[in-house]
C-alpha positions as CSV (number, residue, x, y, z in Angstrom):
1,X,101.2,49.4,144.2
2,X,102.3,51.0,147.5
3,X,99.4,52.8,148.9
4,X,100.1,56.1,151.1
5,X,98.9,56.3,154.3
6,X,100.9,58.7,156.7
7,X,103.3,61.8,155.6
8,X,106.0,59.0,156.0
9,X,104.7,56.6,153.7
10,X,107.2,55.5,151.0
11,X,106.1,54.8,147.2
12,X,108.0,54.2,144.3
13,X,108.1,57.0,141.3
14,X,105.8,55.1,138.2
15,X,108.6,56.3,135.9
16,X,111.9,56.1,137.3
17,X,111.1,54.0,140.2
18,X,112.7,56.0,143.0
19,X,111.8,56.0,146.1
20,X,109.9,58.9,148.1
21,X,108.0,59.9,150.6
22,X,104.4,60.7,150.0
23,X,103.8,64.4,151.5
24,X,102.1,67.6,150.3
25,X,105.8,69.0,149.6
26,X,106.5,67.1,147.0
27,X,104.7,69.3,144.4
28,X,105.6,66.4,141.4
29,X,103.5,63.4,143.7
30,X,103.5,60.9,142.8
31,X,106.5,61.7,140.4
32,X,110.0,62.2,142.0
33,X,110.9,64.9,139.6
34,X,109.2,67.3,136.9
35,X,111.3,65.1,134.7
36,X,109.7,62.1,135.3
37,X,106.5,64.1,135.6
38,X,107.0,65.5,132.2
39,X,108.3,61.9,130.8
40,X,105.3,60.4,131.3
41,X,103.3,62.9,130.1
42,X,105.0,62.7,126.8
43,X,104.4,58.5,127.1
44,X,101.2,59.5,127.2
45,X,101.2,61.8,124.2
46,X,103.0,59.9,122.3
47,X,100.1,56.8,123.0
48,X,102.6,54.9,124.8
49,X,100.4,54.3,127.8
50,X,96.3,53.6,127.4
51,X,93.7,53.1,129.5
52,X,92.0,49.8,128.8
53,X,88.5,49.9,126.8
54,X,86.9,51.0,123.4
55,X,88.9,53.0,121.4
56,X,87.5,56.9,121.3
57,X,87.3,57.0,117.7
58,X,84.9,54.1,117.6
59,X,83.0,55.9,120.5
60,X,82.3,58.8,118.3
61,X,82.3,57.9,115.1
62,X,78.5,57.7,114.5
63,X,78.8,61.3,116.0
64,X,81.2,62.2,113.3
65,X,78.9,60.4,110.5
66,X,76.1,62.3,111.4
67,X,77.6,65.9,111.9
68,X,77.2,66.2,115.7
C-alpha cells in the first residue's frame, strides 16, 4: 500500500486502481471518483468486504439473550 507523504504523492484508487494524487482537493480520497466511492460502499453493504475478527452477532448475543 502506497503511503502519502507530500501533496504529490501518487496512490492507487482501492476500487478501480487509478492512479491519483493525494491532496486535499480530491474530495473522494482516497477514491478517484464518487463512483468508486459509492462502489465500495455498497461492497461493503452488501458484506463483500469484512474486517477480520469475531463476528458481531456472537459479540452480542448474550446481550440479546438477556434483554440488554
Amino acid at each position: 500500500m502506497n503511503t502519502p507523504n507530500t501533496k504529490t504523492s501518487k496512490v492507487p484508487c482501492p476500487n478501480c486502481g487509478t492512479e491519483l494524487i493525494w491532496d486535499k482537493q480530491n474530495s473522494f480520497r482516497p477514491f478517484c471518483s464518487a463512483n468508486c466511492k459509492n462502489n465500495d460502499l455498497v461492497a461493503w453493504a452488501n458484506e463483500e468486504h469484512a474486517i477480520p475478527g469475531e463476528p458481531m452477532e456472537d459479540v452480542f448475543s448474550d446481550d440479546l439473550e438477556r434483554g440488554i
